[in-house]
N, C-alpha and C positions, 0 to 999 in steps of 0.2 A: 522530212517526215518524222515524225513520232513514235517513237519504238512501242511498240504496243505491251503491257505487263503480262507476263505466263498466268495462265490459269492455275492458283492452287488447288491439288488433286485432294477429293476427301479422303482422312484419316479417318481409322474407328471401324465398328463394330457397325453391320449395317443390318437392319431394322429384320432381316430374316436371320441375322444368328441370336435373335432373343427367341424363337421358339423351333418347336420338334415337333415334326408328326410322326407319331404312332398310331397305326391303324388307320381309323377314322377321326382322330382327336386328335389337336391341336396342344401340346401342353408348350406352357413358357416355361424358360432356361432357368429367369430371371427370378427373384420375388420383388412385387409392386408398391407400390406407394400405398400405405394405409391410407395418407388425407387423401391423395389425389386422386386415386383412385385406378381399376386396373388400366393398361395402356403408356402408364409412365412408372419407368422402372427405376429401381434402386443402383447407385453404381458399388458395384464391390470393390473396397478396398482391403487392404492388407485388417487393419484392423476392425473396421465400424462397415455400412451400408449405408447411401446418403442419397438422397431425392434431390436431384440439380432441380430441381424446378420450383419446388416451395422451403427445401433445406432439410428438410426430415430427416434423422441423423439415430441409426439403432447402432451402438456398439456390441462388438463379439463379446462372448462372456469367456471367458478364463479358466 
């Protein structure tokens, strides 16, 4: 028999620690993609903010 492969377990950040509820409202963590629109976030890096999806790329300012 065929040894079956392990399931790899998901890494990362999961889809509820991009927002906070306060009160009655929902605020995001995150800031969103200008092109793409809200729903797809920026990932923060050490220096810039960049949209995996379309590449949108805003650097820190200095």
């Amino acid at each position: 028999m065929a040894d079956k492969k392990a399931k790899k377990e998901a890494s990362g950040p999961s889809k509820r620690d991009y927002y906070e509820i306060k009160g009655d409202k929902v605020e995001r963590k995150r800031q969103h993609c200008p092109k793409c629109g809200p729903g797809t976030f920026l990932a923060a890096h050490k220096n810039r903010a960049s949209c995996g999806r379309c590449g949108y790329t805003e650097f820190a300012k200095k």
